[in-house]
N, C-alpha and C positions, 0 to 999 in steps of 0.2 A: 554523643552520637559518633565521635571520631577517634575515643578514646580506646578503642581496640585498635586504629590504623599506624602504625609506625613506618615515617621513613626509612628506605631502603639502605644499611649503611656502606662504607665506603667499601671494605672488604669485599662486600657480597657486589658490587659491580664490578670491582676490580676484578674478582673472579667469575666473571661474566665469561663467556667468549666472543674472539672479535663481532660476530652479524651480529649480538646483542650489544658491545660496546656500540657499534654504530647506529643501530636502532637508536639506541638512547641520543645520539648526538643530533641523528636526522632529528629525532619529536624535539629537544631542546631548542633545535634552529627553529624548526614551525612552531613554535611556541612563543618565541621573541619576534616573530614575521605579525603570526595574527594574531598575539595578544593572551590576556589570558582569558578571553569567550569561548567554553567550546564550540559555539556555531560557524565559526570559521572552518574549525576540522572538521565537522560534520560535512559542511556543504562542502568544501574541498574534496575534503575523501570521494563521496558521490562520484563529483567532477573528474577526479583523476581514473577512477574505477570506468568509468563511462568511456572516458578516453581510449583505456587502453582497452575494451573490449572492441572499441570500435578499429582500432588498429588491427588487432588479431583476426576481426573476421574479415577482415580486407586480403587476408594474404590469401594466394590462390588455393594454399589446401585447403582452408574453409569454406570453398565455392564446389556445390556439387558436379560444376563443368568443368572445373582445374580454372575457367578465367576468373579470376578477381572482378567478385562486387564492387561497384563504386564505391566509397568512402563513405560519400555523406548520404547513401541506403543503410550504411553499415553502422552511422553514429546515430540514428533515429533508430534501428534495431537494439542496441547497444542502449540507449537510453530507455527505450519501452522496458528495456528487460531488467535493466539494473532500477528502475522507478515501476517495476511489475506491475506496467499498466495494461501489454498487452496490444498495442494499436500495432501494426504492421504495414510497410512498404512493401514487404517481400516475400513471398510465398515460404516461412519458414523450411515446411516441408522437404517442399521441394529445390527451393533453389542454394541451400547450404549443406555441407554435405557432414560426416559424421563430427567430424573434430569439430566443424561451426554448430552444430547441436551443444555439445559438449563443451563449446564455449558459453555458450547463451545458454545451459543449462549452470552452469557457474555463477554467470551473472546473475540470473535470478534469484540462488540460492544467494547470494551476496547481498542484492538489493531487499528480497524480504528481510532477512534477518539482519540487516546493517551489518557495514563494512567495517565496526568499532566491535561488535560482537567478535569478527571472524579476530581480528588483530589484538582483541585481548586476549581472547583464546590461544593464540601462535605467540603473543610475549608470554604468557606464563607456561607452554610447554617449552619455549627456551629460556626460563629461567628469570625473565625480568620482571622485574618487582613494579607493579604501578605506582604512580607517583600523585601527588593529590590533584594535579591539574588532569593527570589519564584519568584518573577516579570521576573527575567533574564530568570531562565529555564522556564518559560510560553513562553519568547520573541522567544527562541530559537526552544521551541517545537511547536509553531504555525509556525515559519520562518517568524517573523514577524519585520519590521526593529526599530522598538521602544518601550517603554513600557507604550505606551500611550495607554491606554484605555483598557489595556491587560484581565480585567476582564471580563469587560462587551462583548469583542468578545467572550469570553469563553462562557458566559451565549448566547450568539444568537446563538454561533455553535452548542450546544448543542437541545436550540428548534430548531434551524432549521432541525438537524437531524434526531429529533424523529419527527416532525412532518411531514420529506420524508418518513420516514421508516413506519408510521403509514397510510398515504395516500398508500404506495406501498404497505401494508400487504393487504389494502381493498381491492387494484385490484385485487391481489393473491386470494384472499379470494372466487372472484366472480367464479374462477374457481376451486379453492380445494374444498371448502367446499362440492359442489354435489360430490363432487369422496370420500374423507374422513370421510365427517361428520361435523356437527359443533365446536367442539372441538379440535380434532386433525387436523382438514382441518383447521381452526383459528390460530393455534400455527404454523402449515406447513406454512401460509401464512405470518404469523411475523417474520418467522425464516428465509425464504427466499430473505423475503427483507430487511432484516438487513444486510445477508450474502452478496446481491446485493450492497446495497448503499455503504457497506467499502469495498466492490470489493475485496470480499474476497473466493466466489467461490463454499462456501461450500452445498451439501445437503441435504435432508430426504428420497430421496428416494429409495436409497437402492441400490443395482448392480451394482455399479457404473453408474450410465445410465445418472446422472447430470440431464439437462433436454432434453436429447436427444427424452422423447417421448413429450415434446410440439413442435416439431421442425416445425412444420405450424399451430402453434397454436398463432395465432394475439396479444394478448389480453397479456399471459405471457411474449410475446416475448419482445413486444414493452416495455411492464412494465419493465422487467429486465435491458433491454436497458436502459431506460430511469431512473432507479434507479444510473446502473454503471456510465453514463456519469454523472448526476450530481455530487455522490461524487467521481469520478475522475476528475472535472475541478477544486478542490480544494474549499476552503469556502472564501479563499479570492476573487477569480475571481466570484462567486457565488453572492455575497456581492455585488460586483461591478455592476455586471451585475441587481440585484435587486435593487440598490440604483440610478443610471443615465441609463440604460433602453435605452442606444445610443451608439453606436457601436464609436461615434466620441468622445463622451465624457468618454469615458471606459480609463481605467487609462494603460499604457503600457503593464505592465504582464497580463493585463485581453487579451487584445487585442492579444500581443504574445500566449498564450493558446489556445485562443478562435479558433484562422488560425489554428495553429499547429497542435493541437484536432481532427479540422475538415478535417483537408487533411490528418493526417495519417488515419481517418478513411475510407476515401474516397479510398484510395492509400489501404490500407488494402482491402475492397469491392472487387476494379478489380482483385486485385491478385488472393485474392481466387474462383471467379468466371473466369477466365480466366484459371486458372490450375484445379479446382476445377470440372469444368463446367459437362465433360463426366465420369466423375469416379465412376463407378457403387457403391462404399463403400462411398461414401460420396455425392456428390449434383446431379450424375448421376441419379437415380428415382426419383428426385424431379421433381413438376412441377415447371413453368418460375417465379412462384410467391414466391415458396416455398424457387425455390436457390435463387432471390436475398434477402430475408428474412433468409436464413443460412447464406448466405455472408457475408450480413451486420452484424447480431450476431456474427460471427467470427473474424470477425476485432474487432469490440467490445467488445471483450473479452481480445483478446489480450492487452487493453488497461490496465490489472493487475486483469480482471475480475474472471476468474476462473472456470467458467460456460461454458459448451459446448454442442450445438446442433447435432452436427455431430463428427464422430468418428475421435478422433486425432490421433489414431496410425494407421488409413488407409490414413491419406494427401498423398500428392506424396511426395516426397521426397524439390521437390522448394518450396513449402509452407510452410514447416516449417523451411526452410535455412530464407527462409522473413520472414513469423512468430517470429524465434527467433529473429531478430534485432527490430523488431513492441515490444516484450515482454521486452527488454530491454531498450527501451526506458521510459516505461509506463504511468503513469500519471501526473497531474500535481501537482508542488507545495503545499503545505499546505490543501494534499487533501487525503482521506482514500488510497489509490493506493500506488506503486511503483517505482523504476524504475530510472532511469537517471533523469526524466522527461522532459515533450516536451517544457522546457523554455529551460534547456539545451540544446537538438537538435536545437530550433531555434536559439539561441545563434552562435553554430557551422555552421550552415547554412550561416547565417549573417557574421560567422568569414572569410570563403572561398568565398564570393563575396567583403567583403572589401579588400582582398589579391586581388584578381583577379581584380579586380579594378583598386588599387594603392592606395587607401584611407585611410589613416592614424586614422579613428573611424570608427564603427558603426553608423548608424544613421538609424532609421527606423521609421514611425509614425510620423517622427516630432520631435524624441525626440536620443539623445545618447548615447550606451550604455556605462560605466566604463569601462577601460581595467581591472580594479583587478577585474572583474566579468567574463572577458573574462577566465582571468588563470585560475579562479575557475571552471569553465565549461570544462577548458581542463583537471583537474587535476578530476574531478569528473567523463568523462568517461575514462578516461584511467585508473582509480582504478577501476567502474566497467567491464572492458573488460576485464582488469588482471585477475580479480578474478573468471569471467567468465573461462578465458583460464584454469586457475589453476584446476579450478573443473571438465573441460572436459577432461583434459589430468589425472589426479585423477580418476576420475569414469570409465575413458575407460581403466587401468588397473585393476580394481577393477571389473568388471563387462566386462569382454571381450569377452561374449557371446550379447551382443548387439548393434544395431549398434551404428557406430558411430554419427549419424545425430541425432538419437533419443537420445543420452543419450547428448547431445547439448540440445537437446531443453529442456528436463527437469531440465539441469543447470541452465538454461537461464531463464528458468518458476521461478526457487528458486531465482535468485537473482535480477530479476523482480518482484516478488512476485505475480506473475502470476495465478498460482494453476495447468494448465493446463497441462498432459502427456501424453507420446504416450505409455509408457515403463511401466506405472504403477508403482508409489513410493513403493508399499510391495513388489515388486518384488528387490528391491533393497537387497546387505550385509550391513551389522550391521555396516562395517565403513562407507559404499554410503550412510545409512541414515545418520549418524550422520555427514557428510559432507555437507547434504541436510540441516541440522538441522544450522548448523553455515551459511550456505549460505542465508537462511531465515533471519536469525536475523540479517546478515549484509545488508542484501536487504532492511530489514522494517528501519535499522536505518539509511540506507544511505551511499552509499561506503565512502564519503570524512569525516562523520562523525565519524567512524570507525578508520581510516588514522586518524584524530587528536586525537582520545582518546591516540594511543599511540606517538604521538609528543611529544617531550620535550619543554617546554615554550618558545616562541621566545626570542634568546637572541638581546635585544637593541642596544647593542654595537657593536654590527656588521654592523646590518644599517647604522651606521656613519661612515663607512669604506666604503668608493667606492671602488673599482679595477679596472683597464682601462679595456674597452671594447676591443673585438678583434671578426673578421668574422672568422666564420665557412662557410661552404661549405654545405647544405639541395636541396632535391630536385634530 
């Protein structure tokens, strides 16, 4: 597996130049700090990237009034954007002005596409060689199972990104640009489908209104759509699907995604048309064409989107009890999204029919699943459901002026990375945001990834210790 990889030799650093000599010294220091776990760099990176966005939109040119936003509006912005979850303090629109667009239009592209994509991309246009420890947190931050080939996916997911987000700005384009202008109606349409593709939620127009006034508007609708799903099926199933172009020849997890995707989107549709259907504040004035078109965008948001056509804080009260379990599931795998994601759900699917069975594996496709994939599935939603629970039983002290159903779903939005609320994030106290604020960053980095940062090393010796088995009593 590693026998194409060779160390970088001395030469070729020596003739590095100096930012690449010192690159290499900085990752060598963080190297010896956190060990050799990529999860350290991972969550750090985040961390530091969050920081400093939030400094930058502090300073007063990033305030549409010249006064400088508070700080800590600016590191709960800064964090939504960089964990493209999309919750808001602050009237994006309106109250940052072009350069804070263009900050937070940054951050997003960053936080979809991790901060390891953009930084391996920048070491090898100056020249630096990866080393097997960069290669490891590349393996880790794509979720990739080897460190074969690890560069050059880095370099496709990147064109492949920009060149969805650049195809999406044009659609946008065909319809801001007469409302805007060709400038502003230009940057409204790049800014939105970037916000799109990393399903991140965010946007320009001001009022919070999202894009509730294109809500029979064809053209946005589908574009957004079709932005969110692809970078929610992930870039490895993406891959897949552009490289063999056969549903028979698709490799397991494409095919796992591809079902799972499509039925919770399906499953989402009835829902919200079925409860949705008469309800004067929400798909009630619509015509027949309009609600299954808010429908379908609404399931499709819920997939870690962030974007909403119709008003979240008028649902009935069952739509968003379903909504929230749609929001925590999210997207899939190695994909700008959230969430549990829908391998995990079919994972657990597949667990409770081979139980119910009697069958001693998995077997789906044709193909086996591991049982150590099984655990990890179980151990992955049971950290996000905990932390779910934690935050709603949290916030509903802290905030006991609202209900409790809604301040569910806006937990659920956070550690989903959803974007989506009924309740309104500024309406939140200084401790609900900064509860909001850690719920984000463990949504974007993944409950079980979280759970191992603070793990102590597996001890070895232990494994070579059996203890006799004994039943318990379940069920």
């Amino acid at each position: 597996m590693l026998s194409s990889w060779k160390r970088p030799t001395t030469d070729k650093v020596k003739s590095a130049g100096p930012v690449s000599r010192l690159l290499n010294n900085c990752i060598r220091r963080v190297y010896r700090q956190v060990g050799f776990s990529p999860l350290p760099v991972i969550a750090i990176g985040f961390a530091v990237i969050i920081l400093l966005g939030s400094l930058l939109l502090s300073l007063p040119v990033a305030s549409a009034t010249g006064a400088a936003i508070p700080w800590f509006d600016n590191l709960f912005t800064s964090t939504s954007a960089v964990c493209v979850t999309g919750l808001v303090v602050r009237d994006t629109g309106c109250d940052y002005s072009t350069f804070g667009h263009v900050i937070i239009l940054i951050l997003i592209q960053l936080g979809g596409l991790g901060f390891m994509t953009f930084a391996t991309l920048i070491f090898r246009l100056m020249g630096h060689h990866l080393s097997m420890r960069e290669r490891l947190i590349m393996q880790d931050s794509l979720n990739q199972d080897d460190m074969g080939g690890v560069v050059s996916l880095v370099q496709w997911v990147v064109k492949c990104a920009f060149t969805v987000e650049l195809a999406g700005a044009a659609l946008f384009a065909i319809r801001l640009i007469p409302i805007y202008g060709p400038g502003k109606g230009a940057f409204y349409a790049l800014f939105h489908s970037v916000s799109a593709f990393c399903n991140a939620g965010f946007d320009l127009f001001g009022g919070g209104r999202s894009l509730t006034g294109f809500s029979g508007d064809l053209l946005i609708n589908l574009t957004a759509i079709s932005l969110i799903v692809i970078g929610g099926i992930g870039f490895g199933a993406m891959g897949d699907v552009l490289k063999r172009r056969s549903f028979r020849r698709f490799r397991l997890h494409t095919k796992l995604v591809l079902v799972t995707y499509g039925a919770l989107l399906l499953i989402g549709m009835l829902v919200v048309l079925a409860v949705e259907w008469s309800n004067p504040r929400t798909l009630g004035p619509l015509s027949f064409g309009e609600k299954l078109l808010a429908a379908l965008f609404q399931s499709v948001t819920l997939r870690t989107a962030g974007f909403n056509t119709i008003d979240q804080a008028s649902l009935h009260d069952a739509t968003k009890l379903i909504g929230g379990f749609l929001m925590l599931i999210g997207a899939a795998p190695a994909s700008t999204g959230g969430g549990i994601k829908v391998t995990t759900l079919a994972i657990l699917v597949l667990t409770v029919r081979m139980v119910s069975k009697g069958e001693s594996s998995i077997v789906v496709f044709g193909r086996r699943i591991d049982r150590a994939l099984i655990q990890r599935t179980v151990a992955i939603t049971f950290i996000a459901i905990a932390v779910a629970f934690v935050d709603v039983c949290m916030l509903s002290l802290l905030q006991p002026d609202f209900a409790f159903l809604d301040l569910y779903y806006e937990c659920v939005s956070a550690v989903g990375t959803v974007g989506i609320s009924a309740i309104g994030s500024a309406n939140l106290v200084p401790l609900g945001r900064v509860l909001i604020i850690i719920t984000m960053y463990i949504g974007r980095l993944g409950p079980l990834t979280i759970a191992l940062l603070f793990m102590r090393r597996q001890n070895r010796s232990k494994e070579l210790l059996r203890y006799p088995e004994e039943r318990v009593m379940i069920g």
